[in-house]
N, C-alpha and C positions, 0 to 999 in steps of 0.2 A: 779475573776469572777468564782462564783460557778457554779454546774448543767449547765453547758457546753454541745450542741448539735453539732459534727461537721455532716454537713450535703454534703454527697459527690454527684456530678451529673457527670455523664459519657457524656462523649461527645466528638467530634474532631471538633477541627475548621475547615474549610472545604473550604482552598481557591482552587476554580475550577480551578485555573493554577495562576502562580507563575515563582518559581525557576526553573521548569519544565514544557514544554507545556500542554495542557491540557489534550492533550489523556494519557501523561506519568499519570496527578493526576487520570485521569477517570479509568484508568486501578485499580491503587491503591484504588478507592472508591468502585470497584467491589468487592474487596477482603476485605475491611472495611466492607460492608454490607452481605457478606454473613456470616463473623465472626459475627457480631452482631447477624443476624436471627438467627444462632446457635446456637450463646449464650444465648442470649433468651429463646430459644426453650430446653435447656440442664439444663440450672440453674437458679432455681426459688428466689435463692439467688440474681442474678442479674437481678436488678427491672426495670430499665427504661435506657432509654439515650437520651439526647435530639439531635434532627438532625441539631446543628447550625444554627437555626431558619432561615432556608431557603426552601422554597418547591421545588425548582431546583435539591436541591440530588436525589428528589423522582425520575425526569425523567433522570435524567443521569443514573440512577443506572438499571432503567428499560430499557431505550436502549438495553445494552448488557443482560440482564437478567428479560427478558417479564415473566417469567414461574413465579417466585418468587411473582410476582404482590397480588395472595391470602394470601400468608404468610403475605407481608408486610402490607397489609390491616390490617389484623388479628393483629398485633401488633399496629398498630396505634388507632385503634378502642379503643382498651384494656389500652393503655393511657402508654402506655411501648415501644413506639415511642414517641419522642413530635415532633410535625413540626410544621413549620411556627413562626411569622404571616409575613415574606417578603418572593418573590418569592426568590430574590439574599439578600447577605450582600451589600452594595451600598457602596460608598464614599457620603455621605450626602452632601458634599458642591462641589462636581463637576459633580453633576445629576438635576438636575430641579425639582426646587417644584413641575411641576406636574409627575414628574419621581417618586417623593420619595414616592408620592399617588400613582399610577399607581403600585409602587413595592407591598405596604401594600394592594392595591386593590386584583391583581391579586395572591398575597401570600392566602389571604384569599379564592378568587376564588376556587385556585386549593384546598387547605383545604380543602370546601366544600364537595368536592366527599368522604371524610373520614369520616367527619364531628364532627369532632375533630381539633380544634386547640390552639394551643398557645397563649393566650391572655400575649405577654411579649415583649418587647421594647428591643429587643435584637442588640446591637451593641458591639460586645466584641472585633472589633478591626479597629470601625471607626476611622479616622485619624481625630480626632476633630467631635464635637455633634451639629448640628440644633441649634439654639434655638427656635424655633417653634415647635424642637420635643414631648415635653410633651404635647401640642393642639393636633398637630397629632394623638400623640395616645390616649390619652382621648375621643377625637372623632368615635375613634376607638373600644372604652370599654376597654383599656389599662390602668393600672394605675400605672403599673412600670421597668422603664428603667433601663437596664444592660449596663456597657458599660468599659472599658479598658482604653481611656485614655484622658483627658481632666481637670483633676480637679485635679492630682498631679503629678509632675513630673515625669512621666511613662519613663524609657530611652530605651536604644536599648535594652537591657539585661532583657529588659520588667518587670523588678523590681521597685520597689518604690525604690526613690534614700533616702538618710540621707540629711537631711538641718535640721540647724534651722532658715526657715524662718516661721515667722507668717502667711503669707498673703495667706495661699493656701486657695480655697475655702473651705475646711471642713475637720474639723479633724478626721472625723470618715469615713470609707468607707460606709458607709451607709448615706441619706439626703433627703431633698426633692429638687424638681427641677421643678422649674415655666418659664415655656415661658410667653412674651412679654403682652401678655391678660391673664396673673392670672391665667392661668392654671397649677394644677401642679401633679407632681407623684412621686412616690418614686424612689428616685436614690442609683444602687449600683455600686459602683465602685470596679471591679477585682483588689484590691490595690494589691496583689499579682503574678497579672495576671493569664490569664487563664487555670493555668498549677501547681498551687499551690497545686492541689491534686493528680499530675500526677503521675502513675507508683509510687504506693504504695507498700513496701517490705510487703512480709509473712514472713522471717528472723524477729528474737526477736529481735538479736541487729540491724539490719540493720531499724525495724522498731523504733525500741525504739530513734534513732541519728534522724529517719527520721520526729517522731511526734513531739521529744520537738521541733525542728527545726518550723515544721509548725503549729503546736498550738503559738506558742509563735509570730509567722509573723502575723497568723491573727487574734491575741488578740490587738496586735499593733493596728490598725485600729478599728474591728469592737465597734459597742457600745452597744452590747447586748451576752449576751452566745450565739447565736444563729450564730457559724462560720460555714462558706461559703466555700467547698474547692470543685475547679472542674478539674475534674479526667479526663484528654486528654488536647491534646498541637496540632500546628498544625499536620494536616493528620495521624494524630495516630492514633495507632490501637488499638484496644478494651483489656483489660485488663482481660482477660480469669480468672484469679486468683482472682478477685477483692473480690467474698465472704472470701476465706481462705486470705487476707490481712485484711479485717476487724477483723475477727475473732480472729486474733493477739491484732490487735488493743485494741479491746476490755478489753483482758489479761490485757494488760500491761499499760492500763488507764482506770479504773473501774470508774474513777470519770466522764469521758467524756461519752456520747451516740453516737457512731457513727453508723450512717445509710446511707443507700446506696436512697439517697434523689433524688428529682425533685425541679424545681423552685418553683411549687405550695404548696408542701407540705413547705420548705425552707421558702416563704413568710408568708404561714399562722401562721407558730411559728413567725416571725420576727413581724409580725404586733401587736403580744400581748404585743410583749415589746419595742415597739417605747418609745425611753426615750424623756426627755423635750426640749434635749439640742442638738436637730437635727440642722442642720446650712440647709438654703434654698440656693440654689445657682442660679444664675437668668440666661435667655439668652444662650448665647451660650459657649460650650463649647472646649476649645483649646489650652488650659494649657499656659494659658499667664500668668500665676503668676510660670512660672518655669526661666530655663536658657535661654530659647528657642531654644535650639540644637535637642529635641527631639520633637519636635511638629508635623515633615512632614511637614510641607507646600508644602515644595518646590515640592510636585508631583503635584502640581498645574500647574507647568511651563516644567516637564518631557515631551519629546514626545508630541509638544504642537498642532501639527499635529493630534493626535486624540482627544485633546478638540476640536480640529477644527469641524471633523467631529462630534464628539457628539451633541455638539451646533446645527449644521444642522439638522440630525438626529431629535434631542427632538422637537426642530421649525415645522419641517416639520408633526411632528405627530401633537403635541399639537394646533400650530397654520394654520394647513390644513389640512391634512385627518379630523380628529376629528369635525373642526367646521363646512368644506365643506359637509362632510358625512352627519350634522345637518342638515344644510339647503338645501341638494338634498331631504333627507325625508321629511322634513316639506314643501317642494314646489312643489314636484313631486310624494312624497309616494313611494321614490324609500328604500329600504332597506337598516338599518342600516347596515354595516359589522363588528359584534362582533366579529367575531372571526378572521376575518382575523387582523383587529387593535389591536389585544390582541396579534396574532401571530407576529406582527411587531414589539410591543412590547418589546413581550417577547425577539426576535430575539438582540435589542437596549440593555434593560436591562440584557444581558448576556455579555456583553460591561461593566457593570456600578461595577462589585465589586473593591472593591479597590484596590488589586494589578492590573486589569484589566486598569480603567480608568486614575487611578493616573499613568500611565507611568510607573510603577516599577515592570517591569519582564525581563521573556528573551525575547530574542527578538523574537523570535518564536511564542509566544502567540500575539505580536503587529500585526506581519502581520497575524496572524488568524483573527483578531478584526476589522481588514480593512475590507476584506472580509465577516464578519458580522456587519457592516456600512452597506455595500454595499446593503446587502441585505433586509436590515429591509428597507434603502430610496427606494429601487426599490417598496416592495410592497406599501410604502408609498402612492408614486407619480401611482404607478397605482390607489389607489382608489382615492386620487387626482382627478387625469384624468378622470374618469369616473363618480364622482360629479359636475365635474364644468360643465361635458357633460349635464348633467341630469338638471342642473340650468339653464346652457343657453337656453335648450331647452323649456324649460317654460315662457321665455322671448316674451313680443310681440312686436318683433323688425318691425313689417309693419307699426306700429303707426305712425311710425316716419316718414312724409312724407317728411321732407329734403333728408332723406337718398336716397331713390328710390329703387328699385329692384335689380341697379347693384351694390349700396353699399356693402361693405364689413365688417358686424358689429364684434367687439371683443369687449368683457365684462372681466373690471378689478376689481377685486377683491379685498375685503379689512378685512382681518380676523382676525383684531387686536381688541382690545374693544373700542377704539379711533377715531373719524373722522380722516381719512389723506390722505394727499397731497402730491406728491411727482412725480419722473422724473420715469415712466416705459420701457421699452424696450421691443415688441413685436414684433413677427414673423407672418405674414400672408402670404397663399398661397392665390395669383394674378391670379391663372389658373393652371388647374390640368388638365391631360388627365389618365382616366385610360389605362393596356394593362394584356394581357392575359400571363400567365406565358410558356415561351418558346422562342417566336415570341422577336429578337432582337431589342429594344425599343432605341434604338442608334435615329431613324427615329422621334419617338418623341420627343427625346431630344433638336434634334434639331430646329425641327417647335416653339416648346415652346423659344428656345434663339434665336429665330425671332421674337418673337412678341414683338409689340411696346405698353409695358404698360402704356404711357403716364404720366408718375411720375409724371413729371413739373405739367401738370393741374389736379395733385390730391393733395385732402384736406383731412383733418381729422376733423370730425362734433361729437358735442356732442350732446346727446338727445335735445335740446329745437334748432340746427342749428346751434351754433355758432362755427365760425372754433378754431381750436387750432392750435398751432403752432405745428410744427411736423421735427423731419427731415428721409426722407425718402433716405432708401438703396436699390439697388437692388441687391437681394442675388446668382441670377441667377437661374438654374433649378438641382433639387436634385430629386431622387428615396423616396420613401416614400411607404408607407401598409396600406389598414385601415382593423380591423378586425373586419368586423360585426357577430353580436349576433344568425343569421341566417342564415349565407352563408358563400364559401369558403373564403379565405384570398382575396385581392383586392389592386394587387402593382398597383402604379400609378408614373407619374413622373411629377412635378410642379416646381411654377416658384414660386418664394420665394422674399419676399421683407422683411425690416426691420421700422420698425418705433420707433424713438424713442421721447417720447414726455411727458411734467407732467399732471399729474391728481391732481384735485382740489377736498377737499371735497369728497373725497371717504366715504359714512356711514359705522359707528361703523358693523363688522361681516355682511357686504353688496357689493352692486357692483353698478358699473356706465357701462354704454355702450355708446361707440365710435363706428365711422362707418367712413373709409376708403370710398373714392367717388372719382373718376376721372371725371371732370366734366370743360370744359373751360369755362362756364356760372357763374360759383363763382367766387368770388371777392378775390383777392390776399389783405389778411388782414395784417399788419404788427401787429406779438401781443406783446399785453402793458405786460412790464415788469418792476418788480423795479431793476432787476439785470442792473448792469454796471461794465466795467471794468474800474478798476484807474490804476494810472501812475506804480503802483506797488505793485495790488494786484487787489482785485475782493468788491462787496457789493451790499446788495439785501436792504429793507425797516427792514431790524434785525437785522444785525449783517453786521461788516468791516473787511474785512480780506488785512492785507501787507504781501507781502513776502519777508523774508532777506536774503541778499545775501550770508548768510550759510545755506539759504534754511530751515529756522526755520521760524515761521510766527506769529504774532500778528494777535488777534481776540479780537474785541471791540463791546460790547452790545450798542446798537446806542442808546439805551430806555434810558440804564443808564448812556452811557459815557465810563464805565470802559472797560478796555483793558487788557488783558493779554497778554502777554508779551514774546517773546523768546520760543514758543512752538513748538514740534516735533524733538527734538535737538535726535539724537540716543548716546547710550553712549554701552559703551562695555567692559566688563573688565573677568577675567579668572576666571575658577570655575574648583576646586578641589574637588570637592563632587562628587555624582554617583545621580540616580535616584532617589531617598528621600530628599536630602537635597545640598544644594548648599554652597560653601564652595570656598571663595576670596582667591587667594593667598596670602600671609603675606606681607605686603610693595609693594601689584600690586596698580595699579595708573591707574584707570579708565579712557579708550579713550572715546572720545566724538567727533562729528561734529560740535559744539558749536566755528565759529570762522573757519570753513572749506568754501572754496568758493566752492560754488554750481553752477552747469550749471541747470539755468531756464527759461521753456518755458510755453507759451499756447498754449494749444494742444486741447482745447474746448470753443466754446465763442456762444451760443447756446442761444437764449432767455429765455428757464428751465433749462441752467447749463453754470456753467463754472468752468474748469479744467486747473492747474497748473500742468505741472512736472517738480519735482526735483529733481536733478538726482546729487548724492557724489559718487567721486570714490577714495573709500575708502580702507584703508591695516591694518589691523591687524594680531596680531600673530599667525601664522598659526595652535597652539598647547600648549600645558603643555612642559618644558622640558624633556630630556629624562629618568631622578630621576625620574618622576611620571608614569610610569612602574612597575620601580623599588618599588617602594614604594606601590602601588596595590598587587606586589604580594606578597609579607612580609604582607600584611592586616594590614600596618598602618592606624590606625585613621584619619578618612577625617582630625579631629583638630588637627591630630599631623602634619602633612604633611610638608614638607617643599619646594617642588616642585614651581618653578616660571614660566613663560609664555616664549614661544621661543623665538629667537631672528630674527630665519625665520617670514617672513611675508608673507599674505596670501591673496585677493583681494579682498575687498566686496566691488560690487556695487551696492546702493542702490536706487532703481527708485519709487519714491514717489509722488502719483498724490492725491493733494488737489481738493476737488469740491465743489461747492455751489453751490445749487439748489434754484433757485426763490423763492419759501415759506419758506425754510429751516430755524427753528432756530441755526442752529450750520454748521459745512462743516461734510462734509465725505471723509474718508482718507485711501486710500489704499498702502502699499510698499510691494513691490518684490522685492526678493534677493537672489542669490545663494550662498549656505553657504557652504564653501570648508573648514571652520576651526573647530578645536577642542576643548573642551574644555575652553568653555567660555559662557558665556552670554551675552545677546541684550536685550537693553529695548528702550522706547521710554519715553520722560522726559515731563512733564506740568508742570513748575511753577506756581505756581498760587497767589504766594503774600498778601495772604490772612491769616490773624493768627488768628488760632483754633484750640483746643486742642484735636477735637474730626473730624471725618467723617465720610460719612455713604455711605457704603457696598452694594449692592444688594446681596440679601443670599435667603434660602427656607421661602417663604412667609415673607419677610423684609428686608425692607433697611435698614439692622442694623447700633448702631450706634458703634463706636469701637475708643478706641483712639489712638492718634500719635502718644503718649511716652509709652512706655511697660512700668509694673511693673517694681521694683525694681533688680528683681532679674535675670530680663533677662539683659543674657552677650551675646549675639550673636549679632553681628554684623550690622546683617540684620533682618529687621523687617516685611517682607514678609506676606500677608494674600491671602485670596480666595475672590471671586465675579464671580458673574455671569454675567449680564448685564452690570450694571455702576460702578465706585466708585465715589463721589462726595464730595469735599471741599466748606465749605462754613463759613463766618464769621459772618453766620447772613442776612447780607442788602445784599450782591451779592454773585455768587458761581460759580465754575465750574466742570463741570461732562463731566467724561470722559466715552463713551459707545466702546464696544466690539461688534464684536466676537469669540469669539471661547477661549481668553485670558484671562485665569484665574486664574492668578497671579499680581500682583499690590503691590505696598508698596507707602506709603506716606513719602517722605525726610524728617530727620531732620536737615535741612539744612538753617532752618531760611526764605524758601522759601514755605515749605508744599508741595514740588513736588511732584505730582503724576507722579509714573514710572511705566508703564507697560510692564511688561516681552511679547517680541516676540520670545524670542527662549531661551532655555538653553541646550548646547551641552556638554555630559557626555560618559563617557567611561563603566561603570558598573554598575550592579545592588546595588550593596551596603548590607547592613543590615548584615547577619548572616556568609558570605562566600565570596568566589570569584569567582562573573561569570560575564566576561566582557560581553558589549551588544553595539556593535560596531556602530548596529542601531541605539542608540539614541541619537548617533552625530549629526543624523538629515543633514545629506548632503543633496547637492541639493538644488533645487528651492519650495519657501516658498513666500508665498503671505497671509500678515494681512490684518486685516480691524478694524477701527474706526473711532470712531467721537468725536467732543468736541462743548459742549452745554457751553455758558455762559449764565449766568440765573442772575433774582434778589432772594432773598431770597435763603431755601435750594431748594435743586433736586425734594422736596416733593411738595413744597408752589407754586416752580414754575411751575412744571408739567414736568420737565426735567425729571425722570422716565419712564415718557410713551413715550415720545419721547425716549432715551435711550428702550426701551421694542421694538420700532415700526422698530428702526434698524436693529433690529437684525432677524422682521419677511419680509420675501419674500411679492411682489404682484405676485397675480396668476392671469393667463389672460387665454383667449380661443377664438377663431374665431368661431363665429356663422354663422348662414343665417337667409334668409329673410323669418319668419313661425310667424304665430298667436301663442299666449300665454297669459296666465293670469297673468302674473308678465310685470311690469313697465317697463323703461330702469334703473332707478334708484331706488334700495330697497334696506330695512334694512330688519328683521325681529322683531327687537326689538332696544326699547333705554334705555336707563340708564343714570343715574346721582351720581358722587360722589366724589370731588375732588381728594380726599387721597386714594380713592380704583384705584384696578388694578384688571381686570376681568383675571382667570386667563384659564378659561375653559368653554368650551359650546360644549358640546359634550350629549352623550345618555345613558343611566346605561341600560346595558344588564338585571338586576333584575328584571327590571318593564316598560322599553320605555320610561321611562320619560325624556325631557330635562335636563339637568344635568347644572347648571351655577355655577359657584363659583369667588366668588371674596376676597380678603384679604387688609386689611387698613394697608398701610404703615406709617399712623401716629401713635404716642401714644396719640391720644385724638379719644372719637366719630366721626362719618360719616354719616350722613343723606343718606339714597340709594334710589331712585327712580326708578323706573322699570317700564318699558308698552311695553305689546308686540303686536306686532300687526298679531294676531292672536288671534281666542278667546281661552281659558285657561276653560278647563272642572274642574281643581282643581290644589293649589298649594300646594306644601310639603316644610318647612322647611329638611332640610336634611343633610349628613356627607360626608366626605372623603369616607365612604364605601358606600357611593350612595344611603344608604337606607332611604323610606319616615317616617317620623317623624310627627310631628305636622302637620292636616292639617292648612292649613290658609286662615281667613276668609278676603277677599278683598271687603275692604270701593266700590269700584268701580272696576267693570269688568274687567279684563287685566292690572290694573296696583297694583303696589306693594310702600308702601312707610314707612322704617323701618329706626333703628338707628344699625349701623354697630360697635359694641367697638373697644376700642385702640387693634391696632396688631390683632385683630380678624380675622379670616378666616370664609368665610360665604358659607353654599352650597345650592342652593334651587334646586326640583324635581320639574316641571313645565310637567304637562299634558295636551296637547292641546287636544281641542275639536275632534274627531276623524272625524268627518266629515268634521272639518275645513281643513286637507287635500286634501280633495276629492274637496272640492268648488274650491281648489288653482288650483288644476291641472283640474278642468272642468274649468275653463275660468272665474269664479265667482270673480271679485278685492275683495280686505280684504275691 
């Protein structure tokens, strides 16, 4: 390789906490950025550095150093900073497709104020790559992805490991890279890792050892003179010397050019010499053609308590602040809140980097991470609260002359892209007395737990009169505030009742209103159900459920006959690994319940549900033996280990309630368990008896499809992957999908059965990777409560619509107690419908750029999708549009308010939709659409 460039870029990887809480790394960033300002400002030799394409440095760094704010403008402007295009570095596959937009949205946002940024696809130590990523950012103006490990055997040592195996995707660190709809962009891969040009000698010999060394690693890989070395490793500090090391350099390899580079400058020589014999690598990336030792997965199942809350977290933005906040504007012209949903955001995504999400720190950083949970869901549910306020209020609940005056209405909610039906559970105050702060409200307490609310002759009416079946609690009298807009605070003390009851047909991102009546002149209805109980299980008009007396259950598609078989079996066996990777003892013999007699009862038999518990009272080993100590602190290799599971035992009872709800295609399944052991893992088992070679995943914008036998060349054991919502087996004619929350680990058996297992817990003693820091936290003691479901379908998860069922699981209904007031809205609205079988709508929220609607939806199939679209509102003008929100093509519509296009294979679709501006005003003057 003649006429050689090595092109060096300065930089530090920049995990915001780690090994180290995160004020320990914040402190260290301070002293990072003020070396850099320095050096910048001192030597002209030293050209740029890029800020680990994240904009989050910029605000941590200003925190403790506001004054610096002009300086670091002045370099960013000058292109001798690069920042962005994400606010955080993320874990791609344990954040939500619309997390990983929302990252690149908001990365670009904060850019703006510089107005400069980094058009670069920077992942240099995603734990595995999207395969949607390259759409991403294309949509973005991006056209090439960085990233560290997915495409050759990357190990812990973050070196490219020696194989001769054929089958890696590409033999060059350099390629292109297409997602699922034909998009694609250039792929580099740090085959070096990010550190290959790190702390460069100014010594002749110490450079001389140190260049043939690393010219020769990245002539290895790349496929052009054009090598790649970048200079910083994690949290490193700036290389003060780095002109007088080049300058050696130079000496002592006159045949090489070395320059003190950027990505930009780097790409634009790389692009002149794209040779022919680029290899394209498709989909996702995750280094399944290696050993599978070094992949991470298993921070999917780490600390699985904060996927927990993440999962809620992202839901509660995506699928309520966001759509509510829509439709309070669009119905009342109440105000978008940009910036508080950006700050809730942000708050979430400061949760999502990947030693952060993936479970793998100290523990110090985890319980920081709760407490910003906490925080992002609180603002959440505040604007929540305050849209669904602004929605009901606009309802014309007096229409409804069944109800009457003393009716009681509350509006359920439905913000999913789907019609649905299902069992809700509301709280209504029955009678409120306010009282003035001071005066001992003891006196009202009690007048309120006198009254006779009449429960018996109360009914539950939907809009058009008819009762619903209901069952009614009485919660007694609790203290409560409301805090008006216009006056002091206003405690009061109320009588509280519960209702719990299903809703039919809830519309697509709409609501239905119910009304609470106490009334003895109603007719006591008995309501029609297909639910009944059998001699040994439950069945609605969709599906059969038995339960076995190891408290394992069959579920049978009544459409098609088929049954599966033996499902919910828990299995349990020991884990020798730390927080990265999970790691069986040698010769442990996996426990199971499979064959355990179970105490079971009914505990709900409800005309919208019925509920089973089952209840194992189970023992396993309380721990690792006492060698696996030993063996941590000597920093033997998880694979060398030799450590077995105790012989103490330890008590896990596990309390597991099955339900089926009267529409329901599948049950819902919830277990609590208090977990006193160490040092082990829990999964939950689905045979499914069905042979295929392949299943499909829910991942960032797809239900990928991924197979059940790895490569060749993977020797691990265990074959573990990521999911978000479902994973789903199918052979074609029938299938079963299992849905989550919060559970983002799964493996499919080779077992001749294609079991799907889902990790509920993995309990670890340490961080793992570089060192020894036990993290005693993510034993995960204590009490733990999962939730899932299992859909039996014909065809796959796509064909039969088990995805959006699976998607509808995992989103909350949100409800609210109205009164009796005039409005210009229905009891029953949508604001818009759509059509499309294989899409998933995945957003409907407002782009802070311009107020426009913001919709997007993505096709889980690889074939076209016909879209239909009508809103029912009139539409001033529509925009084809991107992940960055911005209008594009206008589009001219055949017919007023609706839309009717063709959606490609794996495609992600965004339209900018401007409603008429006075179509607001008519909604909240009383005007129906």
């Amino acid at each position: 390789m003649t006429g050689k460039t090595a092109h060096l870029i300065s930089h530090s990887h920049w995990d915001r906490e780690w090994y180290m809480p995160y004020e320990y790394h914040h402190v260290l960033l301070t002293e990072l950025m003020n070396e850099l300002l320095d050096t910048l400002d001192k030597d002209e030799r030293y050209r740029s550095f890029h800020l680990d394409g994240q904009t989050i440095i910029i605000d941590d760094y200003l925190q403790v150093h506001p004054e610096k704010r002009e300086t670091l403008e002045k370099f960013i402007r000058e292109g001798r900073i690069i920042i962005g295009p994400w606010y955080v570095l993320q874990d791609e596959f344990l954040t939500s497709s619309e997390a990983n937009v929302r990252n690149l949205l908001i990365g670009h946002q904060d850019a703006a104020h510089y107005g400069v940024i980094s058009k670069l696809g920077y992942f240099p130590d995603s734990f595995g790559n999207m395969g949607q990523a390259p759409q991403m950012l294309k949509q973005a103006d991006i056209d090439t992805a960085v990233f560290g490990r997915g495409v050759k055997p990357t190990g812990f040592d973050n070196m490219v490991g020696e194989s001769t195996s054929t089958s890696y995707e590409s033999p060059y660190s350099e390629m292109f890279w297409t997602s699922p709809d034909g998009s694609t962009v250039i792929g580099l891969l740090l085959a070096n890792w990010y550190s290959n040009g790190n702390e460069v000698p100014v010594d002749p010999e110490e450079a001389k050892t140190y260049w043939n060394k690393r010219l020769g690693d990245a002539e290895k890989y790349a496929s052009t003179s054009e090598l790649l070395f970048m200079n910083g490793c994690d949290h490193q500090p700036v290389q003060k010397n780095l002109g007088d090391a080049l300058e050696t350099a130079k000496l002592l390899f006159p045949d090489v050019q070395f320059v003190h580079s950027n990505f930009e400058q780097y790409l634009d020589a790389l692009k002149q010499k794209v040779p022919a014999d680029w290899i394209t690598v498709n989909g996702e990336l995750r280094s399944q053609h290696t050993d599978g030792w070094g992949t991470l997965v298993n921070t999917a199942s780490a600390r699985v308590y904060l996927k927990q809350l993440n999962q809620l977290g992202q839901t509660l933005l995506e699928k309520g602040a966001e759509p509510l906040a829509t439709l309070a504007h669009l119905v009342s012209g109440r105000p978008y809140p940009h910036q508080l949903l950006t700050y809730a955001w942000k708050i979430l995504m400061q949760n999502h980097p990947h030693d952060s999400i993936c479970g793998c720190s100290v523990d110090e950083v985890h319980r920081e991470m709760v407490g910003r949970f906490d925080k992002s869901r609180q603002v959440t549910e505040t604007i929540i609260e305050e849209s669904l306020k602004a929605v009901a209020g606009q309802i014309e609940t007096s229409a409804v002359k069944a109800w009457g005056e003393t009716a009681i209405p509350v509006v359920i909610f439905n913000m999913t892209g789907w019609e649905r039906s299902g069992v809700v559970c509301v709280e209504l105050i029955a009678a409120k007395r306010y009282f003035k702060e001071g005066p001992n409200p003891t006196a009202i307490f009690e007048q309120l737990e006198q009254l006779d609310l009449q429960l018996d002759s109360g009914r539950l009416l939907d809009d058009s009169g008819q009762i619903i079946a209901a069952k009614v609690e009485d919660l007694g009298s609790h203290f409560g505030y409301d805090l008006p807009k216009d006056e002091f605070r206003k405690p009061y003390m109320a009588r509280k009742i519960r209702l719990t009851f299903e809703v039919g047909q809830v519309p697509a991102l709409g609501f239905k209103t119910f009304a609470w009546k106490i009334s003895s002149s109603l007719p006591v209805q008995p309501a029609a159900s297909s639910l009944t109980v059998t001699e040994t299980g439950m069945a609605n008009a969709f599906i059969a459920v038995h339960i076995n007396e190891d408290g394992s259950y069959n579920v049978t598609d009544k459409h098609s006959g088929t049954t599966f078989e033996g499902l919910g079996v828990y299995e349990d066996c020991g884990d020798l690994g730390n927080e990265y990777v999970f790691r069986q003892p040698d010769n442990d013999v996996s426990l199971t319940t499979r064959g355990m007699p179970a105490q079971i009862s009914r505990v709900e038999d409800e005309p919208y549900r019925i509920t089973y518990e089952i209840v194992h009272e189970w023992e396993i080993p309380a721990a690792a033996d006492a060698s696996f100590d030993e063996e941590k602190r000597k920093m033997v290799s998880f694979r060398k280990r030799k450590a077995a599971r105790a012989t103490e035992q330890s008590p896990l009872r596990m309390v597991t309630r099955v339900s089926l709800e009267a529409s329901a295609k599948g049950i819902q399944v919830s277990a609590t368990f208090n977990n006193q052991a160490k040092d082990h893992r829990l999964r939950v088992l689905f045979p499914t008896g069905l042979t295929a070679a392949t299943h499909l995943a829910d991942s960032v914008f797809e239900a990928t499809e991924r197979d059940i036998h790895p490569a060749p060349d993977w020797i691990n054991p265990s074959n573990a992957q990521h999911q978000h919502a479902f994973v789903s087996v199918s052979d074609s004619k029938h299938g079963l999908t299992v849905a989550n929350k919060g559970l983002n680990e799964y493996e499919v058996l080779r077992d001749g059965m294609n079991t799907i297992a889902v990790t509920l817990l993995r309990s670890v003693s340490e961080l793992g990777d570089w060192g020894v820091f036990p993290t005693p936290e993510a034993q995960c003691l204590g009490e733990h409560t999962v939730e899932f479901a299992i859909y039996p379908h014909e065809g796959d998860a796509i064909e039969s619509l088990a995805f959006a069922w699976a998607y509808q699981f995992q989103t909350p209904w949100f409800n609210i107690q109205t009164d009796w007031h005039n409005g210009s809205l229905p009891a029953t609205y949508q604001p818009l419908k759509w059509q499309g079988e294989s899409l998933a709508l995945s957003a409907f929220k407002m782009s802070q750029q311009h107020e426009d609607i913001v919709l997007r939806w993505y096709n889980l199939a690889h074939k076209s999708e016909e879209l239909k679209l009508e809103t029912n509102f009139p539409l001033e003008c529509l925009y084809s549009s991107d992940i960055l929100e911005r209008q594009q093509q206008r589009i001219e519509l055949a017919e007023v308010d609706k839309l009717h296009t063709t959606v490609g294979k794996a495609q992600i679709i965004t339209y900018a939709l401007s409603p008429v501006q006075q179509s607001i005003k008519m909604i909240s003057g009383g005007i129906p659409l």
